[in-house]
C-alpha positions in Angstrom: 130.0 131.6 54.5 127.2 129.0 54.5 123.9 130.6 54.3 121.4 130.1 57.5 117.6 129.8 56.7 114.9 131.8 58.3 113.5 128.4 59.5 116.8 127.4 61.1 116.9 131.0 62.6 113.4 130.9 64.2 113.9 126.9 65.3 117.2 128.4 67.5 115.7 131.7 68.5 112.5 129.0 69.4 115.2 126.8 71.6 116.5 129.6 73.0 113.4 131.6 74.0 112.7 127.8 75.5 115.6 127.1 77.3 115.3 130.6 79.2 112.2 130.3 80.1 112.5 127.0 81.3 115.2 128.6 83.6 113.1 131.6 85.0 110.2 129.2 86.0 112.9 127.1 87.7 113.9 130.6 89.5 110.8 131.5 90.6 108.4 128.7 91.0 106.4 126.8 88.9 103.6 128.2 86.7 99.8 127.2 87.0 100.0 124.3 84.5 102.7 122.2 87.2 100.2 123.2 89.9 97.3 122.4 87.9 95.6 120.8 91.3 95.7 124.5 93.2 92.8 126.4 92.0 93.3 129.4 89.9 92.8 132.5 92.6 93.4 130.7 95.6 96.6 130.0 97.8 97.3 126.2 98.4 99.6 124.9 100.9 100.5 121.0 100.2 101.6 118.3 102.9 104.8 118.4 102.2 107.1 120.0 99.9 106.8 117.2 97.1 105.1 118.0 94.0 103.1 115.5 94.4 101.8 116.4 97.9 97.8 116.9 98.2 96.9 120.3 99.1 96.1 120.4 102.9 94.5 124.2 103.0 93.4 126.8 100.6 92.0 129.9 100.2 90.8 132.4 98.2 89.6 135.7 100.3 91.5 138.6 100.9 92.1 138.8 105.2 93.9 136.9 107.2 93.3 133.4 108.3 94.7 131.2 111.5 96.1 127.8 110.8 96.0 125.0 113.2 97.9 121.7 112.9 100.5 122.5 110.5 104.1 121.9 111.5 107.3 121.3 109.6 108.0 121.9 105.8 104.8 122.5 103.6 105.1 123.7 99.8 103.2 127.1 99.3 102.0 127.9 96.0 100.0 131.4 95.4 97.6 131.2 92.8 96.1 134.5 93.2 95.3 136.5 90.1 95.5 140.3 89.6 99.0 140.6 91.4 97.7 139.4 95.0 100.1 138.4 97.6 100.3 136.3 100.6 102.2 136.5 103.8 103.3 134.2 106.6 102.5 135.7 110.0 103.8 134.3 113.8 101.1 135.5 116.1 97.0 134.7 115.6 94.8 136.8 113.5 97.2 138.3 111.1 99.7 139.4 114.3 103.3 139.2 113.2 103.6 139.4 109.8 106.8 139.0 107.4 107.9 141.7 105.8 108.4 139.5 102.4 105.4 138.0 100.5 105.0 135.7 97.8 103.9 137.3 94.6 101.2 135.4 92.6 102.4 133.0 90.6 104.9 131.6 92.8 105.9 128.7 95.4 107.9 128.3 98.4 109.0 125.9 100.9 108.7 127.0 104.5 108.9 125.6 108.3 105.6 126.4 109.2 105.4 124.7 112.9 106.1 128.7 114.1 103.4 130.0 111.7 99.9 130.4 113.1 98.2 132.8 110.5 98.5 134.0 106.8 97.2 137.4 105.0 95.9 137.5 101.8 95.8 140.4 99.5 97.0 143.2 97.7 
């Protein structure tokens, strides 16, 4: 039985730990460093869904918030720290709310011509 190094060991455990982490942020969204252009504690919604889509709104207080002129497919990326979440809501003024959110530290893709406010918070 050949003999395996501790180097070897730690280099595969390394690639492995890698590769599955790789995966997970493929699952659940990019981490801050692909989003580098959304500021840390705020929610950006881009253009379009691209990556490289300029960020067309953001926020960083707690509340909700009306949107006006946004229709069709925009990425969504939450950049909140400390666990806050954000919500997509139908009617004005926080009226209509989904009963998902995205957690911090996520992204989505969403229709947002039937959106016309967001909440922010906890």
């Amino acid at each position: 039985m050949a003999r395996t190094s501790i180097r070897t060991k730690l280099a595969a455990a390394a690639a492995t730990g890698a590769l599955a982490l790789g995966a997970g942020l493929l699952a659940a969204g990019p981490a801050q460093a692909a989003w580098s252009d959304c500021p840390l504690g705020y929610v950006c919604i881009y253009a379009t869904t691209s990556e490289n889509s300029p960020i067309v709104w953001k926020e960083d207080s707690a509340g909700w918030h009306n949107l006006s002129g946004m229709y069709g497919n925009h990425r969504i990326f939450n950049n909140q720290t400390d666990g806050w979440r954000f919500w997509t809501c139908t009617g004005y003024d926080g009226a209509g709310c989904s009963s998902g959110y995205l957690p911090a530290g996520h992204y989505m893709d969403k229709n947002l011509t039937p959106i016309n406010s967001v909440r922010i918070g906890p």
